[in-house]
C-alpha positions as CSV (number, residue, x, y, z in Angstrom):
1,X,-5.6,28.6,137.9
2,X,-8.4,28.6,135.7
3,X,-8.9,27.0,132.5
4,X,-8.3,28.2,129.5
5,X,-10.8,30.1,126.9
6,X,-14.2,29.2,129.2
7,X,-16.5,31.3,130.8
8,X,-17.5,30.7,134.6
9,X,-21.1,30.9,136.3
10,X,-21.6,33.9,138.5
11,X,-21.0,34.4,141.9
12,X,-24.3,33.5,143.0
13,X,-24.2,29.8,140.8
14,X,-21.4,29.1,141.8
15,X,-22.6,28.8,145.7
16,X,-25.2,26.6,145.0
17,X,-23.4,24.2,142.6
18,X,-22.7,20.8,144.5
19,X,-20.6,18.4,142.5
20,X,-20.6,14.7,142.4
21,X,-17.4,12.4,141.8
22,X,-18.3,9.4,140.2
23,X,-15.4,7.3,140.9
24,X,-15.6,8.0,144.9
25,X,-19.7,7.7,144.3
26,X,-20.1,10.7,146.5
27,X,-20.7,14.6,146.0
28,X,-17.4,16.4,147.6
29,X,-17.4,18.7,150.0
30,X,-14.9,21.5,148.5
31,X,-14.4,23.3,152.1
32,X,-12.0,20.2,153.1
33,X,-8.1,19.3,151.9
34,X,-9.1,15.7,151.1
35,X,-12.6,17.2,149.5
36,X,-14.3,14.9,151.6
37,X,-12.4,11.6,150.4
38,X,-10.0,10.5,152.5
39,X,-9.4,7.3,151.4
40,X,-8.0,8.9,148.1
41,X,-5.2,11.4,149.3
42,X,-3.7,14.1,146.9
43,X,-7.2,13.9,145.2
44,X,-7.1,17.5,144.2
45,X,-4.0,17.5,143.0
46,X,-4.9,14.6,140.6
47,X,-7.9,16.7,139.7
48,X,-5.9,19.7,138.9
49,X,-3.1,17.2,137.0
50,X,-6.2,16.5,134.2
51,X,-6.5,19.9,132.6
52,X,-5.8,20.0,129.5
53,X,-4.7,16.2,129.1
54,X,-8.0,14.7,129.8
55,X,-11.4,15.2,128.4
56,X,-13.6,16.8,131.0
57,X,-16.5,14.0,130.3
58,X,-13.7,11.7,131.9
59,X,-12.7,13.6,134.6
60,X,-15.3,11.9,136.9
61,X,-16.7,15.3,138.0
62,X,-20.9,15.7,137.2
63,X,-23.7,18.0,138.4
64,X,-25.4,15.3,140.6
65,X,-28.4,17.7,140.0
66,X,-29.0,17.3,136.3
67,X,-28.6,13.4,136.9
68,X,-31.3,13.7,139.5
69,X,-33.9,16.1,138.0
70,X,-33.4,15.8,134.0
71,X,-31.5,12.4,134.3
72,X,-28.3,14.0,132.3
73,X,-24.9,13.9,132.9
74,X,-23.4,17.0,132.7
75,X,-19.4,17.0,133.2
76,X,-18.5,20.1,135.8
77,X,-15.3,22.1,136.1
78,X,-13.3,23.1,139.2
79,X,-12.7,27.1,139.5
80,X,-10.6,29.0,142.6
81,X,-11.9,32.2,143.4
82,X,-10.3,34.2,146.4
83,X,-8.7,31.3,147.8
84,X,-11.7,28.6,147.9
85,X,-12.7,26.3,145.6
86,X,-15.8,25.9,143.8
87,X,-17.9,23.7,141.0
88,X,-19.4,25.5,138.1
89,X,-20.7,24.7,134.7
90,X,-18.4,26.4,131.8
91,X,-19.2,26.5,128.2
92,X,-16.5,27.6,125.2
93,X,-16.9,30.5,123.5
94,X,-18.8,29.8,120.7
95,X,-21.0,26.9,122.2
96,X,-24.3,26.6,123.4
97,X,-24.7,27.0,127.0
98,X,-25.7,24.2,129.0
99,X,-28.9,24.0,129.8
100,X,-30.7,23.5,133.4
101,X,-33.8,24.1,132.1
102,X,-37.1,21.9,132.7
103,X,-38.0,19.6,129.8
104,X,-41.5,21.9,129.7
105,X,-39.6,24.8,129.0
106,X,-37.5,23.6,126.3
107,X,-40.3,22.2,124.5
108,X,-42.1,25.6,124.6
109,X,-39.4,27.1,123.3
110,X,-38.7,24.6,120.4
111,X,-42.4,24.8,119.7
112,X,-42.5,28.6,119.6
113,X,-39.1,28.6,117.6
114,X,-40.7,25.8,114.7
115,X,-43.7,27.4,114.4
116,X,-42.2,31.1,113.7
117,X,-40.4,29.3,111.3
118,X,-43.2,27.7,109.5
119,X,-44.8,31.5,109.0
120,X,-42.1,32.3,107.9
121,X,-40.0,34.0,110.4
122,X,-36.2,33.2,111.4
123,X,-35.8,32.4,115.1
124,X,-33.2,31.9,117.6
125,X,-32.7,29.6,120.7
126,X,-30.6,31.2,123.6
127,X,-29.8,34.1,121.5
128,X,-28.2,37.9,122.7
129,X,-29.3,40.9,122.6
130,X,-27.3,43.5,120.2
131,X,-26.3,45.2,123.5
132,X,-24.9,41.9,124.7
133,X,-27.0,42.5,127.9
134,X,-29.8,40.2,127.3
135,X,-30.0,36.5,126.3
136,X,-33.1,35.9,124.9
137,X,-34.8,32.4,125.5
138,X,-36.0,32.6,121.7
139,X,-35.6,35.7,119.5
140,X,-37.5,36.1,116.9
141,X,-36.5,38.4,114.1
142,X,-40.3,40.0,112.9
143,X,-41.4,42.3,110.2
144,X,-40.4,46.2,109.7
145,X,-37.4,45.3,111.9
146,X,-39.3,44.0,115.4
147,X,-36.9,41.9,117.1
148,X,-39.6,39.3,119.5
149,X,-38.3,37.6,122.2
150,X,-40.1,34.7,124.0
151,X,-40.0,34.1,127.4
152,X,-41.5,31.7,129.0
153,X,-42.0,31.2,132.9
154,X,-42.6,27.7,134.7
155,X,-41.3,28.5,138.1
156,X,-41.7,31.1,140.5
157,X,-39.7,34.6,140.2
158,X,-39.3,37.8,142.3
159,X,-40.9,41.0,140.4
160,X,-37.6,42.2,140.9
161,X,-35.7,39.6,138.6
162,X,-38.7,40.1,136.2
163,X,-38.7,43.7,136.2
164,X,-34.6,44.0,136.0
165,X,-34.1,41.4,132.8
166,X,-37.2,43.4,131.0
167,X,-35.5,46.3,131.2
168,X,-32.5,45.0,129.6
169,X,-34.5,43.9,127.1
170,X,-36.4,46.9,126.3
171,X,-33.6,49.4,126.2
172,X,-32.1,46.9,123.4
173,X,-35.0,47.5,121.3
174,X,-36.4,44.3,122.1
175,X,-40.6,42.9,122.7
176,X,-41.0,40.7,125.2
177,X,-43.9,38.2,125.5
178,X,-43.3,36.7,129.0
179,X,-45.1,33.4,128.9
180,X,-46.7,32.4,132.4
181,X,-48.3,29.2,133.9
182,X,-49.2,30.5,136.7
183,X,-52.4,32.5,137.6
184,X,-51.4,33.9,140.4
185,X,-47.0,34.8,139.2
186,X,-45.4,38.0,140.2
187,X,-44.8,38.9,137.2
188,X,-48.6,38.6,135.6
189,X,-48.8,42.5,134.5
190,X,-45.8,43.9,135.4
191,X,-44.3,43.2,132.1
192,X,-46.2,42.4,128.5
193,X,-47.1,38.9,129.6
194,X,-49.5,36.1,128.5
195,X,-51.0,33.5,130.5
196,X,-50.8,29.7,129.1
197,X,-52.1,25.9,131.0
198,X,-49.0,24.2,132.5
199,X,-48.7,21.2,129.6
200,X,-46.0,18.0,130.5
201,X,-43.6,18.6,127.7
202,X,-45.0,15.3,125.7
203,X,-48.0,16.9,125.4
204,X,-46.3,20.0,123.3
205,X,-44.0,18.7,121.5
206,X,-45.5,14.4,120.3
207,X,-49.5,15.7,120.4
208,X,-48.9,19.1,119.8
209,X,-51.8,20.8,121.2
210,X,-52.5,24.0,120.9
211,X,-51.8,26.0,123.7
212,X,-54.1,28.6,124.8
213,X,-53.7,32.0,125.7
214,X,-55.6,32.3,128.4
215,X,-54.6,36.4,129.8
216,X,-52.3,39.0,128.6
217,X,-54.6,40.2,125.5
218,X,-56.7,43.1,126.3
219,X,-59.5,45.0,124.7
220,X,-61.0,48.5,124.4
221,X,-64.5,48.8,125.5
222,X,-66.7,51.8,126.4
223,X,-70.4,52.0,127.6
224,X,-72.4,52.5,130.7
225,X,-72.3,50.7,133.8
226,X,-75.5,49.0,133.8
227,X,-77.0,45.1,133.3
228,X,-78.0,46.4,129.8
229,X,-74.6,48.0,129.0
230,X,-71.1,46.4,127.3
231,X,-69.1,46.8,130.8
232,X,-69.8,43.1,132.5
233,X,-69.4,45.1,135.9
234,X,-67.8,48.0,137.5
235,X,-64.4,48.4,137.0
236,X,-64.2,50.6,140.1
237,X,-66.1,48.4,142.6
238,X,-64.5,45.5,145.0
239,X,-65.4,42.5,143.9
240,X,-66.4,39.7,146.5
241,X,-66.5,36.5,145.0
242,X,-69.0,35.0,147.5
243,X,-71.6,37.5,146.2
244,X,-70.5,38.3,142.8
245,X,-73.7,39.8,141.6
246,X,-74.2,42.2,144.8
247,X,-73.5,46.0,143.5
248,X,-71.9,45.3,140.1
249,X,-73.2,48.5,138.2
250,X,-72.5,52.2,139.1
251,X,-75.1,53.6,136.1
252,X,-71.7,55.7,135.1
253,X,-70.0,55.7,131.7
254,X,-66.4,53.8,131.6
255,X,-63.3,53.3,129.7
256,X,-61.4,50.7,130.0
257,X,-59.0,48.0,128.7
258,X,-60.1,44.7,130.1
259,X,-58.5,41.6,129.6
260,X,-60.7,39.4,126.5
261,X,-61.3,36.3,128.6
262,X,-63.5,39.1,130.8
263,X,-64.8,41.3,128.1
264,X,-68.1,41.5,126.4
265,X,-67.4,38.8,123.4
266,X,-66.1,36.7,125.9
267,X,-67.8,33.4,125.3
268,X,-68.7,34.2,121.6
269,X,-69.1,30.7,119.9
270,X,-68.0,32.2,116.5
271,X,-64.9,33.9,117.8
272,X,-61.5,31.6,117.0
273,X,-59.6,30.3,120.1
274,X,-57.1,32.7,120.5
275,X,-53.4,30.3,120.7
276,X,-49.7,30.9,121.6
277,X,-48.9,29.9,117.7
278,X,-51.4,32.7,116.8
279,X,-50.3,35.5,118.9
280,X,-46.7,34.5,118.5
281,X,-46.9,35.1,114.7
282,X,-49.3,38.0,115.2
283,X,-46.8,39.6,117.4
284,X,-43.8,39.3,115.2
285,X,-45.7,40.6,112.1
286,X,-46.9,43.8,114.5
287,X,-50.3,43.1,114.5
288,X,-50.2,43.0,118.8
289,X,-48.5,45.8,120.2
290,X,-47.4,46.0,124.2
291,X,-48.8,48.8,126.2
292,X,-48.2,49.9,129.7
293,X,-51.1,51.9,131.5
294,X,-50.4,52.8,135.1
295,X,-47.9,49.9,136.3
296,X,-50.2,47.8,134.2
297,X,-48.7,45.5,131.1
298,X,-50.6,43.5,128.7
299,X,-50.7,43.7,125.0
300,X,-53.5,45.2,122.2
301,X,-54.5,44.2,118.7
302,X,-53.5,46.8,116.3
303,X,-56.7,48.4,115.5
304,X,-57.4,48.2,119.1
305,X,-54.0,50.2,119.6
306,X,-55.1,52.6,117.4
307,X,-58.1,53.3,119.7
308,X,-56.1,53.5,122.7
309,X,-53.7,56.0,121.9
310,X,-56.7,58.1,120.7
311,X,-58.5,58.3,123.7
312,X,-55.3,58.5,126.1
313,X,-52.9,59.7,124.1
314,X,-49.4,58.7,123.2
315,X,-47.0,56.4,125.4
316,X,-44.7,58.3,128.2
317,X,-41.5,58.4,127.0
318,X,-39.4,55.7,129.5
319,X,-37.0,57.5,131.8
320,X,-33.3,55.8,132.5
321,X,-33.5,57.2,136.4
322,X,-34.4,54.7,138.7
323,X,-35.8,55.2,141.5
324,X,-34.1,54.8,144.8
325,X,-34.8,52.5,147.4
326,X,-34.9,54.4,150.6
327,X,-36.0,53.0,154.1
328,X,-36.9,54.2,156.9
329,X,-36.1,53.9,160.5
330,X,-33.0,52.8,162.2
331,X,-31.2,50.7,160.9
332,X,-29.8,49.4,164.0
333,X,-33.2,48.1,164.8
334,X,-32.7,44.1,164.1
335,X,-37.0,43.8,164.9
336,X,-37.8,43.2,161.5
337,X,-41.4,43.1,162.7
338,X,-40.9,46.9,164.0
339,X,-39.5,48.2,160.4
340,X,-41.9,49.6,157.9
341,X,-42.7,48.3,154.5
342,X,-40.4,48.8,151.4
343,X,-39.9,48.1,147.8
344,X,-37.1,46.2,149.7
345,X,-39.4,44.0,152.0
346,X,-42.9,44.0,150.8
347,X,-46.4,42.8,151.8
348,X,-47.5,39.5,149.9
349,X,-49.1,40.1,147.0
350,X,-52.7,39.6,146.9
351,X,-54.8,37.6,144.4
352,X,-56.0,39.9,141.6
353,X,-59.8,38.9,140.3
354,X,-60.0,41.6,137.6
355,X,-57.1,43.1,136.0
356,X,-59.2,45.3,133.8
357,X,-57.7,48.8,133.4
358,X,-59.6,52.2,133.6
359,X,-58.9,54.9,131.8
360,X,-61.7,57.0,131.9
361,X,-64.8,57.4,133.8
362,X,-67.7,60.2,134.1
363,X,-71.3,60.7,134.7
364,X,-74.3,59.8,132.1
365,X,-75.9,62.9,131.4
366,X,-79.7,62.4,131.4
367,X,-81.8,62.6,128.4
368,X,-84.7,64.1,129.1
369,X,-85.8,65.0,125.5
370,X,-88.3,62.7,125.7
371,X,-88.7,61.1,129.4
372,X,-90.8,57.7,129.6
373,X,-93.9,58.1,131.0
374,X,-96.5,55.8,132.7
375,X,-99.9,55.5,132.1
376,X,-101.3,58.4,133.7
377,X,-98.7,60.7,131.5
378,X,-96.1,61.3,134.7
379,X,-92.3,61.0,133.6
380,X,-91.1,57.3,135.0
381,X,-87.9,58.1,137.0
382,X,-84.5,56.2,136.3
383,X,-83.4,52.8,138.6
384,X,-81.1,54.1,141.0
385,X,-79.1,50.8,140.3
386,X,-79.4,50.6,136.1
387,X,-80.2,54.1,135.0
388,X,-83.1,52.0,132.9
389,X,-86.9,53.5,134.0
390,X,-88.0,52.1,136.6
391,X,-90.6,49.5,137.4
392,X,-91.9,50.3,141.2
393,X,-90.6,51.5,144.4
394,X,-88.3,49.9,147.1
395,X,-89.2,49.5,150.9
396,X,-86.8,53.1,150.9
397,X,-88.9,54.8,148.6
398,X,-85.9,54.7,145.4
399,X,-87.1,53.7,142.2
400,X,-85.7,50.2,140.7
401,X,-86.5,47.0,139.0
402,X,-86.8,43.5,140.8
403,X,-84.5,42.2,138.9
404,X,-81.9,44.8,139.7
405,X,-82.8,44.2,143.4
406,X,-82.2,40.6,143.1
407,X,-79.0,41.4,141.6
408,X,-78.1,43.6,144.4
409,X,-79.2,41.3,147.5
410,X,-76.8,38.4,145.2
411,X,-79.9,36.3,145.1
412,X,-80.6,33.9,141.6
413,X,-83.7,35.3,139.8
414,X,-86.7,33.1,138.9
415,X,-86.8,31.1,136.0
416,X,-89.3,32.5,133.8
């Protein structure tokens, strides 16, 4: 009882489709005979009667949500599935799907798509994977055969969703950028992922601004753990943000992969604003490469790639097992409250300050070939904060400098 030659939402679509009759001025209710019209008996029937002699844009049936949220009328078919009726969105084979998408997210994906084009690489709206698995928001055919796809990310989505549709995507071959708004998402470093400012869609596509990449590009950097050093802090210490400067150094050696908005150059006045454009492009010609460090996705430069696989070594090869989702306890308990935590129900996720990576750490060896020493000729010991020689003697007896005190109690040190 379908029609013919079209393609019906999913299960789950379909049970949250309501469906609005313009000629009744009301959204039916499909669970009763009269669909929730009485005054216009046999209404079914008469809907049923229109297939294939009238136009579906005439049929009076639209998706009273598209009017409401995008102001679009969108005609809407009636399916039967197992007895009961429902309202879903079909498209013919060979046409574009219609979309339910937010006017910001089209216009990031029509910006993405021209500018690709403009350096000179062909690009795709609502594209398929070669496996037929995936549909790809933009796909974005690169050099030495890398097939891009960009997906951006407005709303809010379980790590679950995320994690499920990148591995379609990556067992097809396929790179994904995942393009979030959101500093806080679910899916911010579970797969490769950038992080761009939530723009009204005028802004993208009439002033065309650039839109910065604000996280998801990591370097390499490596040096001690001190106030002198390249690490901005400890990679291995909490951070509390209402004493940020309290215990930032360990005096070890690290390293790690930190994102660049945190690194060492962050700030540089001469560096160029990294932008979606740019990376985009960069991406597609292979000059960024997607890496995944212990549950930990971002994306490298190349040279910066290179580095990376020399001091960790190469990728683990992906595994197609899954792993299965056990739980424990009995099941016949209905206290949620009393079940242990799952992959199936988990905790909140908690706010991440620092997503910066660490691959290796170890102790500075000392140099003691030729030890600093004070006036009276006596080696000057090292800061038991910095590492650096020290300048006098805490109330405990340790050596250390006042400013690395200050530092440590969080307090602001005097202008000099």
């Amino acid at each position: 009882m379908l029609d013919d030659d079209l393609e019906p939402d999913g299960d789950e679509e379909l049970f949250r489709n309501p469906v609005y009759y313009e000629p009744a001025g009301r959204n039916l209710d499909l669970d009763r005979s009269d669909l929730g019209v009485p005054e216009a008996p046999g209404l079914l029937d008469t809907l049923l009667r229109m297939r294939g002699r009238v136009p579906v844009e005439r049929r009076g049936l639209i998706c009273p949500d598209c009017l409401k949220l995008r102001g679009r009328r969108v005609p809407m078919y009636l399916v039967q599935r197992d007895g009961e009726w429902f309202a879903s969105h079909y498209r013919k084979p060979g046409e574009k799907r219609i979309s339910h998408e937010s006017d910001e997210h089209l216009a990031r994906k029509e910006r993405v798509a021209k500018d690709c084009e403009d350096h000179g690489f062909s690009a795709d709206m609502e594209s398929s994977a070669a496996d037929g698995h995936a549909r790809l928001d933009v796909r974005i055919n690169g050099a030495d055969g890398i097939v891009l796809d960009y997906e951006p990310q407005l709303s809010a989505q379980i790590v679950r969703a995320i994690r499920r549709r990148e591995g379609f995507r990556r067992r097809a071959g396929v790179r994904s950028v995942w393009d979030f708004t959101d500093p806080d998402h679910a899916g911010i470093g579970t797969v490769p992922y950038v992080r761009t400012p939530n723009l009204p869609a005028s802004v993208i596509r009439v002033q065309k601004n650039p839109i910065e990449v604000r996280d998801g590009n990591f370097v390499l950097e490596e040096g001690r753990c001190s106030p002198g050093g390249t690490i901005a802090r400890c990679p291995e210490k909490p951070y509390d943000p209402t004493n940020p400067l309290a215990d930032a150094y360990c005096g070890r050696w690290h390293l790690v992969l930190v994102p660049e908005h945190q690194s060492s150059t962050a700030g540089d006045p001469g560096a160029p604003t990294l932008t979606l454009t740019r990376f985009i492009v960069e991406a597609a010609a292979g000059e960024r490469i997607p890496f995944q460090h212990a549950g930990q996705h971002g994306w490298l430069p190349a040279d910066q790639w290179k580095r990376y696989l020399e001091a960790n070594g190469p990728e683990p090869t992906a595994t197609s097992e899954r792993k299965r989702s056990v739980r424990h306890g009995n099941r016949r308990d209905r206290c949620t409250k009393d079940r242990p935590l799952s992959e199936v129900r988990a905790e909140p996720k908690q706010r991440r300050m620092s997503r910066t990576v660490v691959l290796e750490t170890r102790d500075v060896e000392p140099d003691n070939t030729n030890p600093p020493l004070d006036a009276s000729g006596q080696p000057i010991p090292p800061c038991c904060i910095c590492g650096n020689p020290a300048s006098l003697r805490s109330a405990e007896g340790k050596p250390e400098h006042w400013s690395c005190r200050k530092r440590r109690a969080g307090e602001p040190e005097a202008a000099i």
